[in-house]
N, C-alpha and C positions, 0 to 999 in steps of 0.2 A: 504494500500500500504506500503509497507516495500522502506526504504529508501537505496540508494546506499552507502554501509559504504568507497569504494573505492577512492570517490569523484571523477566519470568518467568525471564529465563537465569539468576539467582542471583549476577549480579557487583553491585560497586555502586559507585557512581560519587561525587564529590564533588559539591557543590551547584553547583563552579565549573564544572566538566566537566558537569554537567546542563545549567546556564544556556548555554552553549557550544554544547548541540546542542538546544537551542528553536528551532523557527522560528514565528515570531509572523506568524499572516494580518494582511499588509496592505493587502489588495485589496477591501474587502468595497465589492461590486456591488447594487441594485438596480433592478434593471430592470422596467419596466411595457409591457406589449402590450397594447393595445386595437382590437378588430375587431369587424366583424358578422360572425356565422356564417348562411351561407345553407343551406337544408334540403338533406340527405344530404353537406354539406360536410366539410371538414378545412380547418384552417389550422394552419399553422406558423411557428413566429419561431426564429431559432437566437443563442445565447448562448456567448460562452466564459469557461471557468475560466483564471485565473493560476496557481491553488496548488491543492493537495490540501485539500478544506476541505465543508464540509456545504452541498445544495444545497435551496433550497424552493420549493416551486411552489403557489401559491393562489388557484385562480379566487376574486376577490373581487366580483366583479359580474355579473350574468348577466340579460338581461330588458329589459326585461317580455315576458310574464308573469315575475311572482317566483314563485318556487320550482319552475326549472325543474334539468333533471338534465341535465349534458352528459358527454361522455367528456374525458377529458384524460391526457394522457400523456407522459413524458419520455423522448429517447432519442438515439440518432444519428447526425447529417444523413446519408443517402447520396444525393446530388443535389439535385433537391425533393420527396424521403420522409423522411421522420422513423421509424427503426427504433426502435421502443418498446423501452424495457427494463423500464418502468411505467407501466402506466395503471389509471385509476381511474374510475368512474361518480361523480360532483362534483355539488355543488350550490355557489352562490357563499357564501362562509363568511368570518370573519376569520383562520380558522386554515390552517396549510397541511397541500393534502391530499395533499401528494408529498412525500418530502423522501428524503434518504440523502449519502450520503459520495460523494466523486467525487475521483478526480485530475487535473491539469493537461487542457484538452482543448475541445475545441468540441460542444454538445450543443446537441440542438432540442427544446421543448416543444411538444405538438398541442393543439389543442382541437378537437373534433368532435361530428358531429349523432349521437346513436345511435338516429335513424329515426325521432324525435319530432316535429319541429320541422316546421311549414305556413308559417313565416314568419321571415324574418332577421331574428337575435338579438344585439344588441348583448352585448359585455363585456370583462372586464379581466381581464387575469393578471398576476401580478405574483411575477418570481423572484427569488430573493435566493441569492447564490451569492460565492465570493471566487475 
């Protein structure tokens, strides 16, 4: 659960009693997978969080061919399945095309054929997570 930084209950607190209940991420992760994806495939890598803190997932490489479109998705190991809680149609970018809040926990990102691919396809994801 992510805390209200607004203070909507209406009490207030002093700067010293604020500074008090901060807790500052200091775990910040980045982590790189790099795989070939073979046609009608999935692959999966699983990552865990330390803290409650924002996760990002950016296919940054994909190919050749350049500018192809893969599926990619983030979600929750069960075995070796990855239960999506997001997924998205990607192309490789420098920005990230998944991202959101998470607390403490073990998740897996996928990267997958969606029915295109005649031939295996090198790339890299790259998550950044605390």
């Amino acid at each position: 659960m992510i805390a209200d930084e607004n203070n909507a209950g209406g009490t207030e607190q002093s700067s010293e009693e604020n500074n008090a209940n901060t807790t500052t991420p200091t775990a910040h992760a980045v982590q790189t997978f790099n795989g070939t994806l073979q046609p009608a495939g999935t692959d999966m890598y699983t990552f865990t969080t330390s803290i409650t803190g924002v996760i990002t997932v950016t296919l940054t490489n994909a190919g050749p061919p350049a500018g192809l479109t893969l599926g990619m998705g983030i979600g929750t190991p069960n075995g070796s399945v990855c239960t999506l809680i997001q997924s998205q149609q990607v192309q490789a970018a420098n920005i990230a095309q998944i991202s959101g809040t998470a607390d403490p926990g073990t998740f897996c990102v996928t990267v997958f054929d969606l029915g295109t691919l005649t031939a295996p396809v090198p790339y890299t994801v790259v998550v950044s997570h605390f």
